[in-house]
N, CA, C and O atoms as CSV, one atom per row, in Angstrom:
chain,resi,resn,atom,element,x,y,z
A,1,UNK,N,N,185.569,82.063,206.994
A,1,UNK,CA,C,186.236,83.093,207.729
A,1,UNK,C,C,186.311,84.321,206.830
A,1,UNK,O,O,186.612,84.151,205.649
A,2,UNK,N,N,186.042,85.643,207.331
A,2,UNK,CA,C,185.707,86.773,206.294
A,2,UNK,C,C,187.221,87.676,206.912
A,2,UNK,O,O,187.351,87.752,208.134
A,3,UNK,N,N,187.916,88.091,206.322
A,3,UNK,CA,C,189.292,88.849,207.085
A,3,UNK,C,C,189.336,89.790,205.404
A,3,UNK,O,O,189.736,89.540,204.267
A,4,UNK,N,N,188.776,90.762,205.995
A,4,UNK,CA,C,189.070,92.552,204.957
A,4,UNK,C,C,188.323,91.982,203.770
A,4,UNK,O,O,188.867,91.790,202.682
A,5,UNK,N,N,186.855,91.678,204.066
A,5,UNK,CA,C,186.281,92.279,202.382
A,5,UNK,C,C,186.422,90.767,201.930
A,5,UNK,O,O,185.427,90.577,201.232
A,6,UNK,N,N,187.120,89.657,201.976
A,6,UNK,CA,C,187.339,88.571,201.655
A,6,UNK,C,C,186.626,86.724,202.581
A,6,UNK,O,O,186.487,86.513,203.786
A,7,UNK,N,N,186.379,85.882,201.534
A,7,UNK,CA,C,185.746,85.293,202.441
A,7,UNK,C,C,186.624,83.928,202.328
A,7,UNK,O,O,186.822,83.600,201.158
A,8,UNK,N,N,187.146,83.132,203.233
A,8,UNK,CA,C,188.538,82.284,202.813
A,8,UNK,C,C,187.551,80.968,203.780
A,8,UNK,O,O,186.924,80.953,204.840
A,9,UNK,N,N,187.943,79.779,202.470
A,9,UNK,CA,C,187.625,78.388,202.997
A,9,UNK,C,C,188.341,77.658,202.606
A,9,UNK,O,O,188.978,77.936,201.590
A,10,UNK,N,N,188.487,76.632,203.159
A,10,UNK,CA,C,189.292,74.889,202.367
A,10,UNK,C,C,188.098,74.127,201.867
A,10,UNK,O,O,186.967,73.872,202.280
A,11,UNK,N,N,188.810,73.877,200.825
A,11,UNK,CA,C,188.076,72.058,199.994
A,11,UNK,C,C,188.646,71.041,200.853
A,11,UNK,O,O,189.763,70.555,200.675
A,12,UNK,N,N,187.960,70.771,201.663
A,12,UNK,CA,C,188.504,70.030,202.959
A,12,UNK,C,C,188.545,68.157,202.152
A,12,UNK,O,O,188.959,67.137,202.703
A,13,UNK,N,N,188.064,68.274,200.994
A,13,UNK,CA,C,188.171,66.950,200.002
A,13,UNK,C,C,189.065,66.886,199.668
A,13,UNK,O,O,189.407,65.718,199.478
A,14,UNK,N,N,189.927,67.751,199.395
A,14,UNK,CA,C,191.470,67.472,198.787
A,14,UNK,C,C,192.578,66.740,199.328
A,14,UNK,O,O,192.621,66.746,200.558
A,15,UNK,N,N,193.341,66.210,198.831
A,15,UNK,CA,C,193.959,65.038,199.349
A,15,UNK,C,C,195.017,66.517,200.073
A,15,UNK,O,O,195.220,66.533,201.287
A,16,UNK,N,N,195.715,67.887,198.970
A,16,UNK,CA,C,195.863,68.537,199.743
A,16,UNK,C,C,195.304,69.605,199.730
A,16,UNK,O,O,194.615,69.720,198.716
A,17,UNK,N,N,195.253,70.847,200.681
A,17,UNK,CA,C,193.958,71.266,201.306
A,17,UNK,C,C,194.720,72.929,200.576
A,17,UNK,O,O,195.905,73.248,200.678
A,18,UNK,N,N,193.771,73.629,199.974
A,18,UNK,CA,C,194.504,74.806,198.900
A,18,UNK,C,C,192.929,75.635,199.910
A,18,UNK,O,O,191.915,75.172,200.434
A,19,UNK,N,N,193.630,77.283,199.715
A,19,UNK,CA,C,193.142,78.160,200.006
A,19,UNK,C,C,192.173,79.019,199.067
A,19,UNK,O,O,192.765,79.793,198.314
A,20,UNK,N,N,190.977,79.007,199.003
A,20,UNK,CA,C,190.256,79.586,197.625
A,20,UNK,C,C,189.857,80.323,198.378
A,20,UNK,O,O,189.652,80.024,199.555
A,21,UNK,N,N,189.560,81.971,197.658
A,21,UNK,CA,C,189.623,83.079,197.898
A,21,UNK,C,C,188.200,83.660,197.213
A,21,UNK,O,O,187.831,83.365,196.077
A,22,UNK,N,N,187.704,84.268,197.848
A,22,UNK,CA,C,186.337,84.936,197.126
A,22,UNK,C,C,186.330,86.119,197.230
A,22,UNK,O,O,186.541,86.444,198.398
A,23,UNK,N,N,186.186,86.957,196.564
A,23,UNK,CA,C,185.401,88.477,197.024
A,23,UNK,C,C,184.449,88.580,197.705
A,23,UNK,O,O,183.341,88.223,197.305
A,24,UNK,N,N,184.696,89.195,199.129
A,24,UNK,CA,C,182.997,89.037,199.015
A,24,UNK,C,C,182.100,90.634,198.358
A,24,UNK,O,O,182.360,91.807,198.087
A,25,UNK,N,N,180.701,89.469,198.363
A,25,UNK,CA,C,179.774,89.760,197.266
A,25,UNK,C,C,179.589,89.432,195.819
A,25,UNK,O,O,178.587,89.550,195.113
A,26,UNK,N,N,180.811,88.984,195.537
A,26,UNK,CA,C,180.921,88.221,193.906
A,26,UNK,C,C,181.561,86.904,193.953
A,26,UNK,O,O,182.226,86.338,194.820
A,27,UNK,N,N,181.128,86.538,192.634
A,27,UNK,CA,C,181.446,84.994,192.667
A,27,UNK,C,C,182.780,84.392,192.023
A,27,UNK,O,O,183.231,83.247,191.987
A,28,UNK,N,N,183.348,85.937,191.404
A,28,UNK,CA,C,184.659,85.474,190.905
A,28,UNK,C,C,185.543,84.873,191.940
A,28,UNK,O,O,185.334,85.031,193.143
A,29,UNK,N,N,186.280,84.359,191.583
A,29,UNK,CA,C,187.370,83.837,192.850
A,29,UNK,C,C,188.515,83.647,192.059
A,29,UNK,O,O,188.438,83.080,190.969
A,30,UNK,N,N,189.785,84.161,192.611
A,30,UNK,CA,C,191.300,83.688,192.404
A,30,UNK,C,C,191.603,82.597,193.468
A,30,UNK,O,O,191.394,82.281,194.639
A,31,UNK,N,N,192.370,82.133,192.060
A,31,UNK,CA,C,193.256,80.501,192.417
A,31,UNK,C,C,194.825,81.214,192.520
A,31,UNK,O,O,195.295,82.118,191.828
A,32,UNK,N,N,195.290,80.638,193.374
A,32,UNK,CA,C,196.983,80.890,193.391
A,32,UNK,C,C,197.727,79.805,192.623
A,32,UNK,O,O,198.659,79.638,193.409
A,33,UNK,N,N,197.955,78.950,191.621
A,33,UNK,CA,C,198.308,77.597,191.059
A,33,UNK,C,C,197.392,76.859,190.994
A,33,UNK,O,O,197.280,75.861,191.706
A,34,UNK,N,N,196.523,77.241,190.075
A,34,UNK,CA,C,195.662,76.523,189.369
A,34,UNK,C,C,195.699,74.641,188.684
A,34,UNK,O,O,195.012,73.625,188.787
A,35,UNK,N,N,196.617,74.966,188.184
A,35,UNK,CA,C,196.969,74.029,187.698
A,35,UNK,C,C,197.335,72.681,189.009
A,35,UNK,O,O,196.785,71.584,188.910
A,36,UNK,N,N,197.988,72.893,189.780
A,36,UNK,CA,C,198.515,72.359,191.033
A,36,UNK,C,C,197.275,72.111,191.673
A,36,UNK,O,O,197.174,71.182,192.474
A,37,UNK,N,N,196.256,72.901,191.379
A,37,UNK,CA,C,195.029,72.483,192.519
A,37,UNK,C,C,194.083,71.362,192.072
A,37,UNK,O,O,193.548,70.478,192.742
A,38,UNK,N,N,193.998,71.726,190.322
A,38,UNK,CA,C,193.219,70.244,189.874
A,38,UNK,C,C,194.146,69.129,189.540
A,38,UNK,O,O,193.578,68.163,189.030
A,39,UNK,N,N,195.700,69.001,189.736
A,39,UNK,CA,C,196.168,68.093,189.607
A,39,UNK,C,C,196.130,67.601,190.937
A,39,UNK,O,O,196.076,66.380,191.085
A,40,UNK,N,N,196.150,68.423,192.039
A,40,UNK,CA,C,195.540,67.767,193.364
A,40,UNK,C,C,194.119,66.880,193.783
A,40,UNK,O,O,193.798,66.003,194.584
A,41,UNK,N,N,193.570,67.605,192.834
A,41,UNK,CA,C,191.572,67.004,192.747
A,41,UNK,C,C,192.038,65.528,192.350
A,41,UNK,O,O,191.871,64.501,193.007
A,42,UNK,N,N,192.620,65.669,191.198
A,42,UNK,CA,C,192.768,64.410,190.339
A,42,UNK,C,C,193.435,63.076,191.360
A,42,UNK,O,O,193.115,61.912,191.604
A,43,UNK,N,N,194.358,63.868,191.698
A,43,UNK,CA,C,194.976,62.719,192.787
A,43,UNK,C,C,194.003,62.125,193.465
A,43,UNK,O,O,193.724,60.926,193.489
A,44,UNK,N,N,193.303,63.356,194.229
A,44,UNK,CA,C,191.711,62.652,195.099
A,44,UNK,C,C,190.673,61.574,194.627
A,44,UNK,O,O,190.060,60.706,195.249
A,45,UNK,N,N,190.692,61.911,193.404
A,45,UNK,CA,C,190.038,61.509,192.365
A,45,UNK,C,C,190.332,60.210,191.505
A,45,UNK,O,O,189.894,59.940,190.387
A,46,UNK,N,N,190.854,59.760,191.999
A,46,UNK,CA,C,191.521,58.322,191.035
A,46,UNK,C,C,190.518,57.805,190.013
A,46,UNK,O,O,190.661,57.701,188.794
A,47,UNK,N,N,188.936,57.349,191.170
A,47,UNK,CA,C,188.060,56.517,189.959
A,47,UNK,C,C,187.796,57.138,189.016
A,47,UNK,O,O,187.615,56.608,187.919
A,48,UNK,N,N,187.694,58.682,189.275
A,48,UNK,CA,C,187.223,59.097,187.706
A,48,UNK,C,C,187.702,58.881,186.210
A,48,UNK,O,O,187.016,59.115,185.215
A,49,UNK,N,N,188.972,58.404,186.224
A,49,UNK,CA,C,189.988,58.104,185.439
A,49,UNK,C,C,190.660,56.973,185.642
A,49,UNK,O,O,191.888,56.944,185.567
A,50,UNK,N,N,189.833,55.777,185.959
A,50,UNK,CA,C,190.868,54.677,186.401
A,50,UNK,C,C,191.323,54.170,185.052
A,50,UNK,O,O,191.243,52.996,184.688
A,51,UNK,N,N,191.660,54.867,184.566
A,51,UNK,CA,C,192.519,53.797,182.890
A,51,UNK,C,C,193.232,54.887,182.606
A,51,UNK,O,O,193.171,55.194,181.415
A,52,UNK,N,N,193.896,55.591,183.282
A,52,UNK,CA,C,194.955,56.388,183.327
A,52,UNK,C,C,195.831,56.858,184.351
A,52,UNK,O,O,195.729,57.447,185.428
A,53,UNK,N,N,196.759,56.370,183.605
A,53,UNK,CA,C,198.068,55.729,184.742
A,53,UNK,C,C,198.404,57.164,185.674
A,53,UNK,O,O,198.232,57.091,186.891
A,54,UNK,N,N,198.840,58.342,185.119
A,54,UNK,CA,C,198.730,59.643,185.978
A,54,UNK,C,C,197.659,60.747,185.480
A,54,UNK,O,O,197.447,61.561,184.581
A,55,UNK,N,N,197.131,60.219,186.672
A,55,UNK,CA,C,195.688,61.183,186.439
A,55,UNK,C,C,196.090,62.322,186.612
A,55,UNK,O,O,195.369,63.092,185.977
A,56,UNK,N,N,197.072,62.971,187.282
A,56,UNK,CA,C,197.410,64.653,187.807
A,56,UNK,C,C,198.101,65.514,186.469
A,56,UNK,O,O,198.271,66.729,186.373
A,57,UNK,N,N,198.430,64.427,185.482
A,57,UNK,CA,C,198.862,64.988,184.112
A,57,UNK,C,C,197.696,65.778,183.322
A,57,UNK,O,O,197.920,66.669,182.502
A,58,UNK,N,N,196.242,65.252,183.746
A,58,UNK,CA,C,195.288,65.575,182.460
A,58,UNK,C,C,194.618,66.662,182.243
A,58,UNK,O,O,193.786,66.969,183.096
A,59,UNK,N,N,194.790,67.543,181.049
A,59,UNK,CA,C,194.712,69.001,180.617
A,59,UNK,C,C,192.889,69.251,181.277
A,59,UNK,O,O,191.912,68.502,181.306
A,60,UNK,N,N,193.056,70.248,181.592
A,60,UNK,CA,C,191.874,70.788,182.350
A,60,UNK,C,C,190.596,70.183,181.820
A,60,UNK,O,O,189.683,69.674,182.469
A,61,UNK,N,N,190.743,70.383,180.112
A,61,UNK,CA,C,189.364,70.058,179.406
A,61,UNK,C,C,189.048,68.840,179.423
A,61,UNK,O,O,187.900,68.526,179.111
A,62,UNK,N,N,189.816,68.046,179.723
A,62,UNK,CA,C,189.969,66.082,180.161
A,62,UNK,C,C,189.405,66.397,181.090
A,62,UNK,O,O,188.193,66.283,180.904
A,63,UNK,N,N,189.792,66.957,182.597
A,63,UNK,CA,C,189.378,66.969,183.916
A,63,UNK,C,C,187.665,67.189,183.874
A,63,UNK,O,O,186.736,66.641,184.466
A,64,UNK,N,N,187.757,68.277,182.863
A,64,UNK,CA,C,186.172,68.607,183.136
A,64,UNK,C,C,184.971,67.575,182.304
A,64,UNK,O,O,183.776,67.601,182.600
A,65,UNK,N,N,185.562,66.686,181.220
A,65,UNK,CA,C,184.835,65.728,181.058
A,65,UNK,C,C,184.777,64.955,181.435
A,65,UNK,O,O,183.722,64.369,181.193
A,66,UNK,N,N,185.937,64.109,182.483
A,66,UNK,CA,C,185.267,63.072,183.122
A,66,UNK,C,C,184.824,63.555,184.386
A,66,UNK,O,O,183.879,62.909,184.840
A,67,UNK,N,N,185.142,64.300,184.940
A,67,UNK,CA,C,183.930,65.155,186.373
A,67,UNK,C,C,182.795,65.032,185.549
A,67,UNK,O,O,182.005,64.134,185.840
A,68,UNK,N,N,182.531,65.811,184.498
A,68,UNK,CA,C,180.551,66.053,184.200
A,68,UNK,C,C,180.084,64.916,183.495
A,68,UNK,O,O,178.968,64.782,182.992
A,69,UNK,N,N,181.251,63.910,183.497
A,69,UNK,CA,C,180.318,62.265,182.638
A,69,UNK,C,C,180.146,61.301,183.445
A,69,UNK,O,O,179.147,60.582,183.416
A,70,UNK,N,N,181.195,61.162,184.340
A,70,UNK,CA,C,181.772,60.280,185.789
A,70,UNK,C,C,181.378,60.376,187.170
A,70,UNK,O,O,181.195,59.410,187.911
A,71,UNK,N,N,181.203,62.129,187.618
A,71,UNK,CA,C,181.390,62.685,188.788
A,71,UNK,C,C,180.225,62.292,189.539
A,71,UNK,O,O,179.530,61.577,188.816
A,72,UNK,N,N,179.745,62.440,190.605
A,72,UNK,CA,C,179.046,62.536,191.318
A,72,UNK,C,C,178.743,64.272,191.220
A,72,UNK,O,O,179.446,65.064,190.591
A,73,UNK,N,N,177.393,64.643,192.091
A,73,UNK,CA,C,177.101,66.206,192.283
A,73,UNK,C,C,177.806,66.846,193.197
A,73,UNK,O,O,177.602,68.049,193.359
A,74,UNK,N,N,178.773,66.160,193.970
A,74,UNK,CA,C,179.839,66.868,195.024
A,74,UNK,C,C,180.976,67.185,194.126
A,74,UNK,O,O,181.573,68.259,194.177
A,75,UNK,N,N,181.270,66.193,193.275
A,75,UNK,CA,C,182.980,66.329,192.585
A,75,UNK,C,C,182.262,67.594,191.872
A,75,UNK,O,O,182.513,68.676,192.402
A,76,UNK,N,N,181.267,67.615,190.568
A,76,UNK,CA,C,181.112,68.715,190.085
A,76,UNK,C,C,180.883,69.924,190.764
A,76,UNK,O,O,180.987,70.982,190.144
A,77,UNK,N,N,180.539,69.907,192.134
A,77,UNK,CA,C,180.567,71.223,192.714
A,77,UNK,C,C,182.546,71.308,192.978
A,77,UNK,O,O,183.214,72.188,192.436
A,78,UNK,N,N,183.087,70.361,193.768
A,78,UNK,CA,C,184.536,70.568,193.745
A,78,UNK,C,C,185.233,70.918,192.501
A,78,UNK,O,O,186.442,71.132,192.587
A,79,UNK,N,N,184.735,70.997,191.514
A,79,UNK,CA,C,185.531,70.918,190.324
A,79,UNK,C,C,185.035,72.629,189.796
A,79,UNK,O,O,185.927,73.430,189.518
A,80,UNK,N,N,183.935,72.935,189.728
A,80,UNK,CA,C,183.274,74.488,190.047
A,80,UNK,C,C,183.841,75.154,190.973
A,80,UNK,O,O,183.877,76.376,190.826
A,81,UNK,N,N,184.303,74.695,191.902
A,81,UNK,CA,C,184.935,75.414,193.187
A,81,UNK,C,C,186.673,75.936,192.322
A,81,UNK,O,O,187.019,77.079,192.026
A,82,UNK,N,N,187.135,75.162,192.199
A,82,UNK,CA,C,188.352,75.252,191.212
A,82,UNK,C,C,188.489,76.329,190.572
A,82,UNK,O,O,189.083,77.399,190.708
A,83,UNK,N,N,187.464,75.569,189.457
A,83,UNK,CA,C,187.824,76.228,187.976
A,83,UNK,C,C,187.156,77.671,188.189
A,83,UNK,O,O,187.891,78.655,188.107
A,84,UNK,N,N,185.901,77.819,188.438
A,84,UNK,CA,C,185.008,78.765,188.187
A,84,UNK,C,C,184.153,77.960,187.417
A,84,UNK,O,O,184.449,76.945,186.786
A,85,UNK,N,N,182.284,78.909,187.614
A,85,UNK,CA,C,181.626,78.075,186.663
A,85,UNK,C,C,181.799,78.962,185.291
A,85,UNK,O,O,181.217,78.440,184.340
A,86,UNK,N,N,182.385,80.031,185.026
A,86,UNK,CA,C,182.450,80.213,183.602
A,86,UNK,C,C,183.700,79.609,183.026
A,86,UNK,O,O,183.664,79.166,181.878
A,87,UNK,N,N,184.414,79.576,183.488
A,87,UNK,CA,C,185.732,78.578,182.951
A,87,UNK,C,C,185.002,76.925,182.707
A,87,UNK,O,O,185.014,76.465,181.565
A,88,UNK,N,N,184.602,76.395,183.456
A,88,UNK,CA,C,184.117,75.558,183.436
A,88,UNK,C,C,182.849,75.038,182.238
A,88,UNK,O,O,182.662,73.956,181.681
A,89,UNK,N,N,182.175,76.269,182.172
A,89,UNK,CA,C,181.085,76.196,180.862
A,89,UNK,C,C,181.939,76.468,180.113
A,89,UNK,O,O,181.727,75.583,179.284
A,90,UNK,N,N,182.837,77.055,179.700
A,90,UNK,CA,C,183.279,77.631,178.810
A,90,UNK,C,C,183.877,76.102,178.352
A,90,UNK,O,O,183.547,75.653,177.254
A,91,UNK,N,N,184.586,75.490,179.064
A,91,UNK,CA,C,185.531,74.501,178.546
A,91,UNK,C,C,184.172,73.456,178.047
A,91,UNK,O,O,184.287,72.867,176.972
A,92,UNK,N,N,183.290,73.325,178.625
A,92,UNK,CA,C,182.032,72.142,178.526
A,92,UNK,C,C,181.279,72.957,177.066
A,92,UNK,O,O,180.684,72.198,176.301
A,93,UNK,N,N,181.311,74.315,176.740
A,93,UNK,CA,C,180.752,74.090,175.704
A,93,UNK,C,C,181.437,73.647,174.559
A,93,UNK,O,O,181.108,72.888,173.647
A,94,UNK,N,N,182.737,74.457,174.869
A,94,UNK,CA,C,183.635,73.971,173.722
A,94,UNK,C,C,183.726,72.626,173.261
A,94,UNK,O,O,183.694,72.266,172.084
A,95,UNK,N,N,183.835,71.950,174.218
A,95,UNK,CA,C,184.089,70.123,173.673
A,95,UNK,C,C,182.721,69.662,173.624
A,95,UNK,O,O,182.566,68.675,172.905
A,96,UNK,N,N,181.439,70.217,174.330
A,96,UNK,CA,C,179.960,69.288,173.680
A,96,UNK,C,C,179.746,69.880,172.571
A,96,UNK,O,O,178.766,69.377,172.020
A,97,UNK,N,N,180.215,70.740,171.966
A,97,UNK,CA,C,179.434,70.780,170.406
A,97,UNK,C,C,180.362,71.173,169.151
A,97,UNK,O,O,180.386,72.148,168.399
A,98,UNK,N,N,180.979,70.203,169.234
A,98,UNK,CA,C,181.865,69.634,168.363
A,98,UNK,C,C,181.426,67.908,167.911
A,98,UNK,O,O,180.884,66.966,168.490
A,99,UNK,N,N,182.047,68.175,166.470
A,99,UNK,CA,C,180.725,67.174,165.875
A,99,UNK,C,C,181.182,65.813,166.690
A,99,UNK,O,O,180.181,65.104,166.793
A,100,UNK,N,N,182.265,65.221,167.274
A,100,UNK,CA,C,182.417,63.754,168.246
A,100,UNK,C,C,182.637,64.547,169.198
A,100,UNK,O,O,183.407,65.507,169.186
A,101,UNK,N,N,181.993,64.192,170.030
A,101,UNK,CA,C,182.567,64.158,171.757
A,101,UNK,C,C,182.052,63.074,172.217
A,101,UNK,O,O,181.322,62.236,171.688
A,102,UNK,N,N,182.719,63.206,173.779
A,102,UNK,CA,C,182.254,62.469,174.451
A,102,UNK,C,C,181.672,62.534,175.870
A,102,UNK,O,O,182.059,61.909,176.857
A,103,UNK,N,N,180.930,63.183,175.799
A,103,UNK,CA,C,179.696,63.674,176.127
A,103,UNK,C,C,178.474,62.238,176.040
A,103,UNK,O,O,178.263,61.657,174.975
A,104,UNK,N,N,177.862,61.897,177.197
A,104,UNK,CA,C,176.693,61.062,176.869
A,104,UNK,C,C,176.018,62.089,176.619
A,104,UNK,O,O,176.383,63.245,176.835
A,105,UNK,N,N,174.508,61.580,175.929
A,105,UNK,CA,C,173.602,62.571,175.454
A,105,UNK,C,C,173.057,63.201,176.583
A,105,UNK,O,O,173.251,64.405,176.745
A,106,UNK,N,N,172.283,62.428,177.527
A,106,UNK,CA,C,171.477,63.066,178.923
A,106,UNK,C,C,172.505,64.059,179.932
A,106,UNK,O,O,172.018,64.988,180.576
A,107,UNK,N,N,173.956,63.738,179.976
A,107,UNK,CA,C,174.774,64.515,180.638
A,107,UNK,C,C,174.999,66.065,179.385
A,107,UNK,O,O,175.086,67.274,179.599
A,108,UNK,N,N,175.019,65.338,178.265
A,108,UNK,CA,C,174.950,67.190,177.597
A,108,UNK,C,C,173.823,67.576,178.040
A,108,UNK,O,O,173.936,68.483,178.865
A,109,UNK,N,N,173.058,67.339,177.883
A,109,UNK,CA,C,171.379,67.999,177.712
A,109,UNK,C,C,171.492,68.227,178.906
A,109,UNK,O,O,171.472,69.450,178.764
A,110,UNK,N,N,171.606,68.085,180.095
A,110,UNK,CA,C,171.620,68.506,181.571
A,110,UNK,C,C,172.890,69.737,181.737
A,110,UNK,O,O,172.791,70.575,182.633
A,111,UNK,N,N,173.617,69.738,181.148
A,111,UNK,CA,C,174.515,70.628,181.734
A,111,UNK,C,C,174.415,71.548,180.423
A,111,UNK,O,O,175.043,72.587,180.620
A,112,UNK,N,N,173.976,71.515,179.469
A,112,UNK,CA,C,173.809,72.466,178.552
A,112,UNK,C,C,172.408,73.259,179.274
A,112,UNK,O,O,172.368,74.479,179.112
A,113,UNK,N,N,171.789,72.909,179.701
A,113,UNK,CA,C,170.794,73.509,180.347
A,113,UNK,C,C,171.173,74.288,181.974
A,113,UNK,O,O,170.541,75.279,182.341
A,114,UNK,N,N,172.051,73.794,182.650
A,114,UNK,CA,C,172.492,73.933,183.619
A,114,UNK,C,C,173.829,75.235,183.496
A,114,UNK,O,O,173.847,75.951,184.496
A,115,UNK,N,N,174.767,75.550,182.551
A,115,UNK,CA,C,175.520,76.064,182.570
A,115,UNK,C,C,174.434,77.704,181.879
A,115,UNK,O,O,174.380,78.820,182.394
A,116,UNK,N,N,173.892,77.313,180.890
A,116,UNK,CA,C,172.477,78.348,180.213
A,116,UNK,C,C,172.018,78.848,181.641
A,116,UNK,O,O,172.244,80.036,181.873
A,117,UNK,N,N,171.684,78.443,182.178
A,117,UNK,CA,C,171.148,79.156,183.393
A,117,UNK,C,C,172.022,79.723,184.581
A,117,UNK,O,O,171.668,80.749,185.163
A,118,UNK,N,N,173.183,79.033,184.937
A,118,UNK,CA,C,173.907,79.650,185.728
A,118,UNK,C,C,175.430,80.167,185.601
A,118,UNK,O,O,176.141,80.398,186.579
A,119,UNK,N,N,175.859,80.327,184.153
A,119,UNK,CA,C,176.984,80.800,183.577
A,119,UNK,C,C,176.355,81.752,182.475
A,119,UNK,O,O,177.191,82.126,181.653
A,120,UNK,N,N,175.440,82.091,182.332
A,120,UNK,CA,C,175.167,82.679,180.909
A,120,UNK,C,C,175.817,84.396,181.274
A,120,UNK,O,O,175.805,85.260,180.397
């Protein structure tokens, strides 16, 4: 739905359903409670984290490693939808190249290539 210059949808995946906002013509987007929206994902999200008792607690940069080690290609687009993909690279480069992570190798090498091309 486009109303003044703006283009408004639901993550109709969310257990609850948040309003993300686009400009249109650009890809930035404001979140109204950010935080509230991926602790909502997470709720949705149980398997990604099943060895943690409240998943809606876990700091963004948790969220975004088990989405890009765990996720399927829908959660990582839901989880892009969120964050942004430069927030999102930003947090994924920070923790893959640091001397331990946990990062499998083929999931760095794919999204180090993947964020290079569409966050650079």
């Amino acid at each position: 739905m486009i109303v003044g210059g703006y283009v408004f949808f639901m993550v109709s995946s969310l257990v609850e359903r948040h309003v993300l906002c686009y400009t249109k013509g650009s890809n930035e987007h404001f979140l109204m409670d950010k935080k509230s929206n991926i602790q909502a994902y997470m709720r949705a999200h149980p398997h990604l984290v099943w060895y943690v008792k409240d998943a809606s607690e876990l700091s963004p940069a948790s969220v975004v490693e088990h989405v890009l080690n765990y996720g399927t290609w829908q959660d990582v687009r839901e989880l892009i939808a969120l964050l942004g993909i430069h927030e999102t690279a930003d947090i994924f480069r920070t923790q893959a190249h640091q001397p331990r992570n946990n990062y499998r190798p083929q999931i760095r090498h794919y999204f180090d290539l993947y964020f290079t091309r569409y966050a650079a």
